[in-house]
C-alpha positions in Angstrom: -24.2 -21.5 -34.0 -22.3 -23.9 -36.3 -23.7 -27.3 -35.0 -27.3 -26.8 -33.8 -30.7 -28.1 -35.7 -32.8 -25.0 -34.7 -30.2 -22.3 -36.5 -33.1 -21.6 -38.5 -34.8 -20.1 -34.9 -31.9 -17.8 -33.9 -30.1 -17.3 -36.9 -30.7 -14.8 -39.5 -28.7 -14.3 -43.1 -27.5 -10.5 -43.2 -27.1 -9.1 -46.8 -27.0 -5.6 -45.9 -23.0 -5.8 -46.1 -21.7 -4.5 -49.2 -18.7 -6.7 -49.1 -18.1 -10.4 -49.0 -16.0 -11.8 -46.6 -12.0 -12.3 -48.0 -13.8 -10.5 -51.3 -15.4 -13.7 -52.6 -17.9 -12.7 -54.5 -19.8 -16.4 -54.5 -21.3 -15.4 -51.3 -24.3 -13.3 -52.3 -25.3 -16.2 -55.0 -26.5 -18.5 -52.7 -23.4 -20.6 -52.2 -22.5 -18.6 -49.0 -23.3 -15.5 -46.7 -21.9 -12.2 -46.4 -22.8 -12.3 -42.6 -25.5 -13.1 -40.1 -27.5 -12.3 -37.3 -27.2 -14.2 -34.3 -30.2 -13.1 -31.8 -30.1 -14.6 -28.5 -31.5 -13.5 -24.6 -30.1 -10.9 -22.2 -29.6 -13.6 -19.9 -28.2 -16.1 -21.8 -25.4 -14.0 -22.4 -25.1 -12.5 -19.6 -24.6 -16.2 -18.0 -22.2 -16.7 -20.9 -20.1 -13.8 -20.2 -20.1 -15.1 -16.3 -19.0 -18.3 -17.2 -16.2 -17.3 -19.0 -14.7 -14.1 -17.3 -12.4 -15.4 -14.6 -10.5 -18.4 -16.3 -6.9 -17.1 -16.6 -4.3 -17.8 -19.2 -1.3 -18.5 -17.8 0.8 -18.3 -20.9 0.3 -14.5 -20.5 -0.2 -14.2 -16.7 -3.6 -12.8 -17.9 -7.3 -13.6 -18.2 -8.5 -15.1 -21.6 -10.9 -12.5 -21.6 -8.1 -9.8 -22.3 -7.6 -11.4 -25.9 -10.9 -12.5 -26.7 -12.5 -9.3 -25.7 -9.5 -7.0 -27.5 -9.4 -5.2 -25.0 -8.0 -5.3 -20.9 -10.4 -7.8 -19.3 -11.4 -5.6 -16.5 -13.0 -3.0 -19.4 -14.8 -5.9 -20.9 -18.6 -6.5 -21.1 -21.0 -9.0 -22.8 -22.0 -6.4 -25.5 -18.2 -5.7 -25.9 -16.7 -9.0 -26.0 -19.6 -10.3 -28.5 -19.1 -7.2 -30.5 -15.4 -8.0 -30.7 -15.7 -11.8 -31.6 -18.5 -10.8 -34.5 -15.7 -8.6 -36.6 -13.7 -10.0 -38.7 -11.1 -7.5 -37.7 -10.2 -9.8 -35.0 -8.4 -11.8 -37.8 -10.8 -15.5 -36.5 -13.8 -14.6 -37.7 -14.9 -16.1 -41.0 -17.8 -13.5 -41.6 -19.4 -10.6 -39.9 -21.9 -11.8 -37.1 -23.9 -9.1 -35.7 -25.4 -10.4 -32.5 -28.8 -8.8 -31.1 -30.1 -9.1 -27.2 -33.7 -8.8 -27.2 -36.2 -10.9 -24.5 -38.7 -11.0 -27.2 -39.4 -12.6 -30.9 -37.9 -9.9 -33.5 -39.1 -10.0 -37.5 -36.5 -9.6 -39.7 -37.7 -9.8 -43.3 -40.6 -11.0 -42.9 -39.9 -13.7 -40.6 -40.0 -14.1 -37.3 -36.8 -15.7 -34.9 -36.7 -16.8 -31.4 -33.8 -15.7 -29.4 -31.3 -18.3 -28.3 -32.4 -18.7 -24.9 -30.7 -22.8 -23.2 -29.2 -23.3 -20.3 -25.4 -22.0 -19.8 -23.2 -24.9 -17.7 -21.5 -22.7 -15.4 -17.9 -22.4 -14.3 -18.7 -24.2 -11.2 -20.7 -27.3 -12.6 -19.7 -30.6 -14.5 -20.7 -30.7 -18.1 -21.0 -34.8 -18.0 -20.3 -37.3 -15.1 -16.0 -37.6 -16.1 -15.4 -34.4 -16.6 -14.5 -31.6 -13.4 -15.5 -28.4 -12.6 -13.3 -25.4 -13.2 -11.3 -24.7 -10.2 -11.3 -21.4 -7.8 -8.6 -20.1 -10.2 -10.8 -19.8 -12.8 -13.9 -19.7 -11.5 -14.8 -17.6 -8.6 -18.2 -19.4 -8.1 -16.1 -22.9 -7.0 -14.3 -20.9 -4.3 -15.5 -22.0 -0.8 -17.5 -19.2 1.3 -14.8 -17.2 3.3 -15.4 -17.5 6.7 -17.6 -14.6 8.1 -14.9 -12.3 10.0 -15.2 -12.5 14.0 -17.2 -10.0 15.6 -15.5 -7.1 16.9 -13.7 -6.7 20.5 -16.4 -5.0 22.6 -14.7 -2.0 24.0 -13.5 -1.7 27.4 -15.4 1.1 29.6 -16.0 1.6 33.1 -18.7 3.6 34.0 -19.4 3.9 30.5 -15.9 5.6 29.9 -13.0 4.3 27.6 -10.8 2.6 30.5 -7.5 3.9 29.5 -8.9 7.6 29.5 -10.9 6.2 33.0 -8.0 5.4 34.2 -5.4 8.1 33.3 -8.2 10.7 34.5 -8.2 8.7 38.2 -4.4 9.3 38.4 -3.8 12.6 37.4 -6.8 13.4 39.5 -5.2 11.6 42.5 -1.7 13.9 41.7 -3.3 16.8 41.4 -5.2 16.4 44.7 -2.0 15.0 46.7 0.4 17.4 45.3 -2.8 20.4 46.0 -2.5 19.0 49.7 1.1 19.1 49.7 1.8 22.7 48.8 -1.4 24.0 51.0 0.2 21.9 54.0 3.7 23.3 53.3 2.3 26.8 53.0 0.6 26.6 56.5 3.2 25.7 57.9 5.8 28.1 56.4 3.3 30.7 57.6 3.5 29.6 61.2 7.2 29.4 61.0 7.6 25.7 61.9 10.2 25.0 59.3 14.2 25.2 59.6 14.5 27.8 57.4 12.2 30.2 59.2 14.5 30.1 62.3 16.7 32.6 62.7 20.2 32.5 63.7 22.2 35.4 65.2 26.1 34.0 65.5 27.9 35.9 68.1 32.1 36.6 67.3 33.0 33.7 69.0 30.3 31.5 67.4 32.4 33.2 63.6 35.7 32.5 64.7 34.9 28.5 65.6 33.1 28.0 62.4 36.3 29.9 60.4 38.8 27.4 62.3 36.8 24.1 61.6 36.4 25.4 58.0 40.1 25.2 57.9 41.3 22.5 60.3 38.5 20.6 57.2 40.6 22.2 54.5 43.9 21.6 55.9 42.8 17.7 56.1 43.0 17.7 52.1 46.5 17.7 50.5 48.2 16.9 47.2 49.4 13.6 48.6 45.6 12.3 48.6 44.5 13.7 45.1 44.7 10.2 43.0 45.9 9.6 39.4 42.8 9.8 37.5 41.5 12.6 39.5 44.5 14.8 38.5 44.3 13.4 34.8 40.3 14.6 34.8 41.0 17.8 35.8 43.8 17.9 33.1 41.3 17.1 30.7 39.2 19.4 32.0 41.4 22.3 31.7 42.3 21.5 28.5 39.1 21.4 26.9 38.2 24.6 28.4 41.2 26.5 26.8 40.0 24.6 23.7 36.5 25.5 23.6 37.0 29.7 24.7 40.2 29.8 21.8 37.1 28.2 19.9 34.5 30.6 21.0 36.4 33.8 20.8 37.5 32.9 17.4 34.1 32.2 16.3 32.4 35.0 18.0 35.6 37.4 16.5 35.0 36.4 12.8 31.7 35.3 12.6 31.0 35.7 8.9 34.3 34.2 8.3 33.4 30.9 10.2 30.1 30.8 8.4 31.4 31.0 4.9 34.2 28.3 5.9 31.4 25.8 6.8 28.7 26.2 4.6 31.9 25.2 1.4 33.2 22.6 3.2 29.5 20.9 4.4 28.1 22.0 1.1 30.9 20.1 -1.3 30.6 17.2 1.0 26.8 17.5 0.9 27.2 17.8 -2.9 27.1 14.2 -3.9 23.4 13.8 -3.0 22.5 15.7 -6.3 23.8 12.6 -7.7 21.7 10.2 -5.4 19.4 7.7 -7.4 17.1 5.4 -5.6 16.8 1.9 -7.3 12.9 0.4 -6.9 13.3 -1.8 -9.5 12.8 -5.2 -7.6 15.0 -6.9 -10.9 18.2 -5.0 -10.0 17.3 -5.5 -6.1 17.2 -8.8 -5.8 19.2 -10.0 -8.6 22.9 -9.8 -9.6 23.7 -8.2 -13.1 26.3 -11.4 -13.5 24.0 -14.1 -12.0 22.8 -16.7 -14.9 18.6 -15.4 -14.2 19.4 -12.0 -15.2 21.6 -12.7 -17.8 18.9 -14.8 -19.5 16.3 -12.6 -18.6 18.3 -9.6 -20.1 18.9 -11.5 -23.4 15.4 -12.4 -23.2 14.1 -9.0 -23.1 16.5 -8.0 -26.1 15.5 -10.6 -28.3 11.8 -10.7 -27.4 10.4 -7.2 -25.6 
């Protein structure tokens, strides 16, 4: 706009503003203009914008776009960011400059301008021979081509079944069947009375008393003498805990709104402190001590500066 010979092709003088730029009122006298049209392609914009979109400002952590379009970069569009850098609200812009997309010739006052239609260099080309390309940072276009991702795992089936679900299905089909085989063999034979506890056992007097005197020759082979140390102290302990526990459980069963009451105050006052709970997510006052020298400088920082 400012350096080319063929202005006179895409550039048109606006007068329809009533005011002059910075109110100088020279520029409707033919020693200035109050604005202008710039008319230029669909696609030459378009290839603009492209070229321009990605390249970061690392000042601000941010794409350029975010400033020059007024606006977060990923709501900007070629109409919008043009539209922004044509006001002179921007507080850069020396005049008004209204810029048009059209494909075709427009007349504007009786004469007829050719939209700016050359060649963009894009983000991933060289303008001359010493100069570089922008890098994948700023340029998504000079990124190399991600590797396609492998193909997928071809499922494992037998007989055109998941094999897991094959397989579980086999073994509990091979339990159900044994165990099925198992209680129908069992059952036959209970039924036929080949089993020990089918037989039936009539003990005579004689046969009572032997059994009553090796039940107690048995018991008279156990005396106090052989009862070891820990065995008396475990039955101790288990005596003890059994008075414990039926004091416990007659008490509780006895007063049972009593017992309630008692534990839901003293739980709910030692439970109490959670109201005051607070979970920290800031990843500042996670990973950094409040004395360390970062976030002392950081916090004077933010003070000072937002």
């Amino acid at each position: 706009m400012t350096c080319s010979p063929h202005q006179y092709q895409f550039l048109a003088p606006n007068y329809d503003i009533d005011n002059c730029p910075d109110a100088n009122p020279n520029c409707k006298t033919g020693k200035g203009l109050p604005g202008v049209y710039y008319i230029m392609t669909n696609k030459f914009v378009d290839d603009f914008y492209t070229s321009c979109k990605d390249v970061q400002m690392p000042s601000s952590n941010d794409k350029a776009m975010s400033i020059l379009c007024g606006r977060p970069a990923k709501d900007c569009t070629p109409a919008k960011w043009m539209a922004f850098m044509g006001t002179t609200n921007n507080g850069k812009a020396p005049f008004p400059i209204v810029y048009n997309f059209t494909d075709v010739p427009i007349t504007y006052k009786n004469k007829t301008y050719d939209p700016l239609n050359i060649r963009n260099v894009r983000c991933n080309e060289t303008v001359t021979n010493d100069t570089e390309a922008c890098s994948c940072q700023d340029c998504q276009m000079s990124c190399a081509p991600q590797p396609p991702p492998p193909p997928p795992k071809k499922p494992w089936v037998i007989f055109g079944i998941d094999a897991v679900s094959f397989i579980c299905g086999v073994i509990y089909a091979v339990f159900v069947i044994v165990f099925g085989t198992y209680v129908i063999c069992y059952s036959i034979v209970k039924e036929r009375g080949l089993t020990p506890s089918s037989k039936k056992y009539n003990l005579s007097s004689a046969d009572s008393e032997s059994t009553s005197s090796r039940t107690n020759i048995i018991m008279s082979m156990v005396s106090p003498a052989d009862i070891g140390t820990l065995e008396k102290l475990g039955a101790r302990v288990e005596e003890i805990l059994r008075r414990v526990f039926t004091f416990w459980g007659t008490l509780c069963a006895s007063y049972p709104i009593i017992i309630i009451l008692i534990t839901v105050i003293v739980f709910g006052s030692l439970a109490g402190g959670i109201i005051r709970n607070q979970v920290t997510t800031d990843p500042v006052k996670l990973w950094s001590s409040p004395q360390s020298t970062a976030r002392v400088q950081k916090d004077y920082f933010d003070s000072h500066f937002g």
